[in-house]
C-alpha positions as CSV (number, residue, x, y, z in Angstrom):
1,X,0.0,0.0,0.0
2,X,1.4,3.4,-1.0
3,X,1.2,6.1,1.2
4,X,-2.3,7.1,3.6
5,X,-5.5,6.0,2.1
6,X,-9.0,8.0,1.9
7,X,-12.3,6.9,1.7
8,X,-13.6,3.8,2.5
9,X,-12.0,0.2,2.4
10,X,-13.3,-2.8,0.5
11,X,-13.2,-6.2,1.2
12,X,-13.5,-9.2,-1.5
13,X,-13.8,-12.9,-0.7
14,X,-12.6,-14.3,-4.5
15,X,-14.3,-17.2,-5.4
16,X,-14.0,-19.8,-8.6
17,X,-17.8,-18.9,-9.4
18,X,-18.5,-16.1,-6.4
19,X,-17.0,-13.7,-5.0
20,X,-18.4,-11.7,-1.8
21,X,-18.1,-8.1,-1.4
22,X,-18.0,-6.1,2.0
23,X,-17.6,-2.5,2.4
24,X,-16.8,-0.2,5.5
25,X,-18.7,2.6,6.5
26,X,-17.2,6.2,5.9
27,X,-15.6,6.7,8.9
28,X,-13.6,3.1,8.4
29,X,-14.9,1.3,11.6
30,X,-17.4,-1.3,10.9
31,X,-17.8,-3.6,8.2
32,X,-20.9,-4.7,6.5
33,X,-21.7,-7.3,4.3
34,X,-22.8,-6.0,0.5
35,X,-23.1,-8.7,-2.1
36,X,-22.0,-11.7,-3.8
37,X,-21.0,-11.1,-7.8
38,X,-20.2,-13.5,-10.2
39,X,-16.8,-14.1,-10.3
40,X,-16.2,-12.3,-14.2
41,X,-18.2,-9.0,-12.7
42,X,-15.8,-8.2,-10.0
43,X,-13.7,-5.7,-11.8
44,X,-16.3,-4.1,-13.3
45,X,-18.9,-3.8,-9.2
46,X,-15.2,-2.9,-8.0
47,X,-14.8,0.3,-10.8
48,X,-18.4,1.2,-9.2
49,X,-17.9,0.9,-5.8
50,X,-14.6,3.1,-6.2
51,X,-16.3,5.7,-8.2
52,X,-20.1,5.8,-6.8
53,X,-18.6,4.8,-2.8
54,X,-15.2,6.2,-3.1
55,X,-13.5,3.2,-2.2
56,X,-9.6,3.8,-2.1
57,X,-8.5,0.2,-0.6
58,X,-9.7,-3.3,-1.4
59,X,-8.5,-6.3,1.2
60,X,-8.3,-9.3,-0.7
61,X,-8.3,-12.6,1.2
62,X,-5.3,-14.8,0.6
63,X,-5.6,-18.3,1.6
64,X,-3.4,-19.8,3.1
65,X,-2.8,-23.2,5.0
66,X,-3.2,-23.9,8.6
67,X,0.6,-24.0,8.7
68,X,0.2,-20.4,7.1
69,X,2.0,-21.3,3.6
70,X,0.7,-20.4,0.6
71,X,-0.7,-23.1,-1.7
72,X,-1.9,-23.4,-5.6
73,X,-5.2,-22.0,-4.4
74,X,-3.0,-18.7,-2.9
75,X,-1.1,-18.7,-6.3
76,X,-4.1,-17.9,-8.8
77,X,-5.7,-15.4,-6.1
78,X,-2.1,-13.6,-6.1
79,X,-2.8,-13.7,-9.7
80,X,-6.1,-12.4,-9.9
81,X,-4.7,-9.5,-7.5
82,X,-2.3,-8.6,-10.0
83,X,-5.1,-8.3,-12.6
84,X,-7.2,-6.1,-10.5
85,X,-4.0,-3.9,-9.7
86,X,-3.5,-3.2,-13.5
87,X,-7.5,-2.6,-13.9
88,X,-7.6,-0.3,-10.8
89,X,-4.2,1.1,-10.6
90,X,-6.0,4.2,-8.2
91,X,-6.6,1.5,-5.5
92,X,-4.7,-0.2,-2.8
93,X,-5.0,-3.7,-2.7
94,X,-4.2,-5.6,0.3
95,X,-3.8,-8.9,0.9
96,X,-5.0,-10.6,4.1
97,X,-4.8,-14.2,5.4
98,X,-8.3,-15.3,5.4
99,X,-7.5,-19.2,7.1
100,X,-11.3,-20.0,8.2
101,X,-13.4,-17.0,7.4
102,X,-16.1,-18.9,5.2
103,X,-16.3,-21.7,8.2
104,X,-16.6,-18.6,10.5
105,X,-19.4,-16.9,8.5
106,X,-21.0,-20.6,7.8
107,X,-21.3,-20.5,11.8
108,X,-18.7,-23.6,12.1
109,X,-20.9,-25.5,9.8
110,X,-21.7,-26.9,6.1
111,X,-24.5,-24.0,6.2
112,X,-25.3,-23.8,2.6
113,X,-25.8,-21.1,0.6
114,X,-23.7,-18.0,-0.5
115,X,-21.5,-16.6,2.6
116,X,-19.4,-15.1,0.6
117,X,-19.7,-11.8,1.3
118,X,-20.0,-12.5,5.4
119,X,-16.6,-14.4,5.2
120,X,-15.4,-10.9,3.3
121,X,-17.4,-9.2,5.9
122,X,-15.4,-10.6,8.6
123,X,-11.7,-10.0,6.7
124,X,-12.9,-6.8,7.0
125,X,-13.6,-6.4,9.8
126,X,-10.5,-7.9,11.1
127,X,-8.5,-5.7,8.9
128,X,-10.3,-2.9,10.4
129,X,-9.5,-3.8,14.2
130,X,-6.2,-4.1,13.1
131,X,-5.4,-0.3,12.3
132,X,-4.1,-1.3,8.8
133,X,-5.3,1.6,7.4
């Protein structure tokens, strides 16, 4: 991240098919859960969120092992990072360790359904506690 951000901070949980989105409020305290996208519509709900929201950061989960290494999984989302850098080159994009946040936003279970966006919800919100901005 290059020098102080403004505005508010972005969270994405990238996904194979979904991705979730959370954003923080304007005074970059609490996180809230927005949306799930499909995963080839990121780029462009990220180019609105920046321009209608005034997003500056995005956190981008990196998982990782329980060992904390990265694996294949880590190398295409390093990847995908990269991509959104060049598409976005006015945002800084973080990357997080996000070991366990879709069990944590699944409750601890094999809840169904698209939790995608809690599981960004709670990087977020993480990243936030953290002072990382």
């Amino acid at each position: 991240m290059s020098g102080p951000a403004t505005g508010r901070v972005a969270a994405v949980d990238l996904g194979e098919v979904r991705c979730g989105i959370a954003i923080s409020d304007t005074t970059t305290t609490i996180a809230r859960p927005l949306e799930v996208v499909e995963e080839g519509e990121l780029e462009k709900r990220l180019r609105e969120l920046v321009d209608e929201q005034g997003v500056s950061v995005v956190v981008v989960g990196v998982p990782k092992t329980l060992r904390g290494e990265r694996g294949h999984q880590a190398g295409r989302v390093l990847e995908r990072i990269e991509r959104m850098r060049r598409e976005l080159p006015e945002v800084s994009f973080v990357e997080w360790d996000e070991r366990l946040t879709t069990r944590i936003a699944r409750g601890g279970g094999g809840r169904r359904g698209a939790v995608d966006h809690l599981a960004a919800a709670h990087m977020l919100q993480e990243y936030l506690w953290a002072g990382r901005r």
